[in-house]
N, C-alpha and C positions, 0 to 999 in steps of 0.2 A: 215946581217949587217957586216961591213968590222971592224976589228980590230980598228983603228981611231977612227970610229965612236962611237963603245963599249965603251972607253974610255972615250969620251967628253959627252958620257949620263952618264956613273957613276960618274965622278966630277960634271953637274949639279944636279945630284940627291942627292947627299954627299951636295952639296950646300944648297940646297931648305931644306934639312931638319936639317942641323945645322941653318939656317936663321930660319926656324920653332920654334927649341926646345930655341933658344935665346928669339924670341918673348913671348912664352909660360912663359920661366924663367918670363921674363919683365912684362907681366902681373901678374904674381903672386905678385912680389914684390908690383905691384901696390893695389892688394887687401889688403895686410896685412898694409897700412898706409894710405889706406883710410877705415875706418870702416860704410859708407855707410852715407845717411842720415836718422839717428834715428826717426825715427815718430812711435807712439803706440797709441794704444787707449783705454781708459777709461772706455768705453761702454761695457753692457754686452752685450752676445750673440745673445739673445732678443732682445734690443733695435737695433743691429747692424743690424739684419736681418729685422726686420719692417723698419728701417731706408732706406734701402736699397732697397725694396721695392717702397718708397716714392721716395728718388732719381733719380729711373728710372722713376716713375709716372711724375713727374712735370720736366722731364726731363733736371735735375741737369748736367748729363753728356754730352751734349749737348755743354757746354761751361766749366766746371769745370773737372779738374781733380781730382780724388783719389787715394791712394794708387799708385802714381806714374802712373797712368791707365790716358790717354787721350783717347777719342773719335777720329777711325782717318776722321772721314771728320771735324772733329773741324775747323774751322778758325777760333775763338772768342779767342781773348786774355784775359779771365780770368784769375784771379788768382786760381792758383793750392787750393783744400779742405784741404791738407797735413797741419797739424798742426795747421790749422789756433785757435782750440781750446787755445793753450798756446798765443793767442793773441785776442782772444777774448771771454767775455765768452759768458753761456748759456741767460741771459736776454739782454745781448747786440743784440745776433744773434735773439732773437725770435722777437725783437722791430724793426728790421732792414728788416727781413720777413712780419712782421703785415703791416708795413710805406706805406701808397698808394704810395708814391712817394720816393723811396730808393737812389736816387740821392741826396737829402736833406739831408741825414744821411756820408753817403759818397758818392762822385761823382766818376766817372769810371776817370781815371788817363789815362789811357793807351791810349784808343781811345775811346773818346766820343761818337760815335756813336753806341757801344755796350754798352747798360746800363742793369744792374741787371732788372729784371722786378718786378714788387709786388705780393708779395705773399698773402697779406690781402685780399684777396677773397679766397683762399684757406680754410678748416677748421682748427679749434684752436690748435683741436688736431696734425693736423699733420704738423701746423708748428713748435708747440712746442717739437715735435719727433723730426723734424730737429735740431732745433737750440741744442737740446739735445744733440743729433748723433752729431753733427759738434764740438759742444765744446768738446768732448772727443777726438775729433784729438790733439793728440798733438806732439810735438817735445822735445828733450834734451835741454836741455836752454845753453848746449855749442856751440848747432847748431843753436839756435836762436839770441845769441850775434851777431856768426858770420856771420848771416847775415843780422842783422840791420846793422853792421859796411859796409857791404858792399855796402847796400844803399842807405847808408847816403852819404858814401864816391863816389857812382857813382852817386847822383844826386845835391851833392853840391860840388864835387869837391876837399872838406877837408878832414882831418885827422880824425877819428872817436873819439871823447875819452869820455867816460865813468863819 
């Protein structure tokens, strides 16, 4: 390697790794003000693991996500399992499981043609393990203001207010 050359690799290399250690700073910065989205859950150990169980059984993952987890052949615009506890509870979800026809209860929004299927053929027991399991998802109620404000305000347009 000719003297010239020596040179113009040590500046792109002096380059690429302050362009690096900048990136690295910049991400940090971003972890310490975003604190993630809070979801915990409720459930003991027990329930989570039978629960879990079940959700693979009736294959929940399929179209729902958990714990940030998608399925990747997913194509089904479900709604995420994440928290849905702090919005709904456990008799809502077991009634909404039982309903031969869960489109009466709530209609799919997103795209009609994926609809919840009924679980009232399933037994009692294990949709009540569910509806159980699911209510104990839940989320920080700072992180759930903020995103009903959000889409409220992207699907009407308006100012959120309280």
């Amino acid at each position: 390697m000719r003297k010239g050359e020596k040179a113009i690799l040590l500046g792109i290399t002096a380059f690429v790794v302050v362009v690096m250690a900048v990136k690295a700073w910049m991400v940090s910065q971003d972890k310490e003000k975003d604190p993630g989205i809070p979801f915990y859950s409720t459930a003991s150990p027990e329930l989570a693991r039978e629960a879990s169980v079940l959700y693979r059984k009736y294959k929940c993952r399929d179209c729902h996500a958990l714990w940030g987890v998608r399925n990747i052949m997913q194509a089904v615009p479900a709604p995420s399992l994440d928290g849905m506890g702090s919005m709904r509870d456990e008799e809502w979800l077991y009634s909404y499981f039982s309903s031969e026809n869960p489109q009466a209860i709530l209609p799919s929004r997103l795209k009609p043609r994926f609809r919840m299927p009924s679980f009232a053929k399933i037994p009692e027991a294990d949709r009540r393990k569910l509806a159980k399991y699911i209510a104990s998802l839940k989320v920080e109620d700072w992180y759930l203001d903020e995103a009903r404000k959000t889409a409220y305000e992207k699907l009407t347009g308006k100012d959120y207010r309280q």
